[in-house]
N, C-alpha and C positions, 0 to 999 in steps of 0.2 A: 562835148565835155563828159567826166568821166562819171558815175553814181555817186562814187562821194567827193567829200572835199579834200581838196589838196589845199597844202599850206600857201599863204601869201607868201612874196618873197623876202617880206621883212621879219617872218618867223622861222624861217629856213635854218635848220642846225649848221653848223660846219661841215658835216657829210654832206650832205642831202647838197650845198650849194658846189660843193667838190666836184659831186657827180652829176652836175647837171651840167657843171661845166667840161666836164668830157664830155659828154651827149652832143653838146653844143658845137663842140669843138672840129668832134666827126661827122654829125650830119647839114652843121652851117645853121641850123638851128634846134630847139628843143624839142624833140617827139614827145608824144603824147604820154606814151608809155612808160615813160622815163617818170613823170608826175605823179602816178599811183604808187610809186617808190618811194616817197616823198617821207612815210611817217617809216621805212624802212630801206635806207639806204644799204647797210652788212645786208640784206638779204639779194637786191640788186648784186653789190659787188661779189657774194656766194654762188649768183648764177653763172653770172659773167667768166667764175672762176670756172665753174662745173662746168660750161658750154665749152670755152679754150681748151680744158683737158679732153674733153670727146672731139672736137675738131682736129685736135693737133694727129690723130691716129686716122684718119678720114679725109681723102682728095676733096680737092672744093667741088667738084661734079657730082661724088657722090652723096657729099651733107646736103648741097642745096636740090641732089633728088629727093632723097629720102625726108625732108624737110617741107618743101612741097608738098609731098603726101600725105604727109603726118597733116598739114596746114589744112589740105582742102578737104579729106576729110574729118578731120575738128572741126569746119567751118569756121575759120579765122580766115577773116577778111586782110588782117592786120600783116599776119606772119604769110600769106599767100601772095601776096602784091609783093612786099618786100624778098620776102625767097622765090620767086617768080621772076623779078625783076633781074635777081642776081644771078640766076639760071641761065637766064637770056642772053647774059656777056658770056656766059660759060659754051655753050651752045645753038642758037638761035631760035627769035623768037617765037617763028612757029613751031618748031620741039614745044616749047612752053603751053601755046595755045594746043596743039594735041593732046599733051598731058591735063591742062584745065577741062577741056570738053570732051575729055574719055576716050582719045583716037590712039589707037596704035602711032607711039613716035617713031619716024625713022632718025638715022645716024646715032642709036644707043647701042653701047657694046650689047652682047647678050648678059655680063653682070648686071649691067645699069637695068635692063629693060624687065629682071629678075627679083631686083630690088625696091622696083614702083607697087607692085601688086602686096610685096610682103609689109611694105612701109605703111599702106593704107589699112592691112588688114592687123597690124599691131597697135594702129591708131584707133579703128574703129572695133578694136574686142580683142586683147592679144591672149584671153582665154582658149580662144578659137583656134590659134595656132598649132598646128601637130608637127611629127616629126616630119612626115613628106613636104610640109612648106620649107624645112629646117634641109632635106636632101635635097629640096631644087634650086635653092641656091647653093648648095656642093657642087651641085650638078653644074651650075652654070660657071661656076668661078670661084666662089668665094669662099674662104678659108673661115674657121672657125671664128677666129679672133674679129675676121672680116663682119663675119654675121652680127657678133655682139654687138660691134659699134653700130650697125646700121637699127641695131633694136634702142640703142642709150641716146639715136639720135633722134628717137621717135617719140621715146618715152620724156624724153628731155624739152621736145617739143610741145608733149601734152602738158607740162607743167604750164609752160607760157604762155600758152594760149588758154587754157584755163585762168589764168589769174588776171588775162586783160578782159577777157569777155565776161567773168566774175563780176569784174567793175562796172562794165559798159563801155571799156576805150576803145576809140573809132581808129581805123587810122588817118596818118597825117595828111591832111588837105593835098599835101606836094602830090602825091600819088597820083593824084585826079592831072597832071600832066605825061601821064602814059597812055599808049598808044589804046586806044578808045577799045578795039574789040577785044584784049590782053588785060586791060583792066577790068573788063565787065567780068569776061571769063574767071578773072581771079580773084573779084568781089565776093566770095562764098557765103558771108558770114553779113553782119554788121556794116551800114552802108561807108564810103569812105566821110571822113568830118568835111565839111563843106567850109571855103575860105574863110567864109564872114565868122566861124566858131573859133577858129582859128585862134591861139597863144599869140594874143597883142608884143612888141617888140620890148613891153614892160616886163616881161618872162624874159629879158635877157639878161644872163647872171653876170655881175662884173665883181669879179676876185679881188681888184687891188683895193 
């Protein structure tokens, strides 16, 4: 559960049960994350907006690299299982496990394997950044406009993970059904919520 309180669901605005019920709707049940929303749903649906615009300019391989990075190091538990997970249909899962536990991946373009290093170090202090990290990925591939998104998908990232681990949200119990040494690897942060914490089937929102 998260530090503060989130609303019952008989005090739920009209937004707030709107948007629970998409949540619902795409991951079969309510995440956790979605509930800290709760007293701020426009802010929710502002992200939602902001993340679609940076994704739509950005291959699925390269958001859920650079998102990854951004994840693990922020230490979010939350967003590292979840873009780890997604990575893993993208690529395989030991690519994934390489990137968790600091190995050299094979099967990455040379953009991709250009863009793990720069992702981490704009997460972890993008003061630090000079131009020679700005030439090596020229160097490797990636065009100007390329660069930008891979920095709005980091920076983007630090937002979200800052405002779940702000709270204290765990992630969702579901998680603890991946592949035991994928999940460990990708636990960085906050442990995952354990079933019995678990959103009772009385968090489920009904519209009509």
């Amino acid at each position: 559960m998260p530090f503060i309180d989130t609303l019952a669901m008989e005090h739920l605005p009209q937004e707030t049960r709107e948007m629970y019920a998409r949540q619902q709707a795409h991951f079969g049940y309510l995440p956790n994350y979605a509930t800290v929303f709760c007293y701020r749903p426009d802010v929710m649906a502002s992200w939602a907006a902001l993340l679609a615009s940076i994704r739509r300019h950005v291959s699925p391989r390269r958001f859920e690299l650079a998102t990854l990075a951004a994840a693990q190091t922020l230490g979010n538990s939350y967003c590292a299982l979840a873009h780890g997970r997604a990575l893993a249909s993208l690529v395989s899962p030991d690519v994934v496990l390489d990137i968790a536990e600091g190995r050299e991946p094979s099967g990455l373009t040379d953009e991709e394997r250009a863009i793990l290093p720069f992702a981490c170090q704009v997460a972890r202090d993008a003061t630090q950044i000079t131009q020679d990290d700005i030439d090596r990925l020229r160097h490797a591939g990636l065009d100007d406009a390329a660069i930008f998104d891979i920095v709005a998908v980091t920076a983007a990232r630090a937002f979200f993970t800052k405002v779940l681990d702000g709270l204290g949200v765990q992630a969702d119990s579901a998680f603890a059904d991946m592949d035991a040494g994928l999940r460990q690897a990708l636990t960085v942060g906050r442990p995952i919520e354990r079933p019995a914490e678990a959103h009772p089937p009385a968090w489920r929102v009904d519209m009509e």
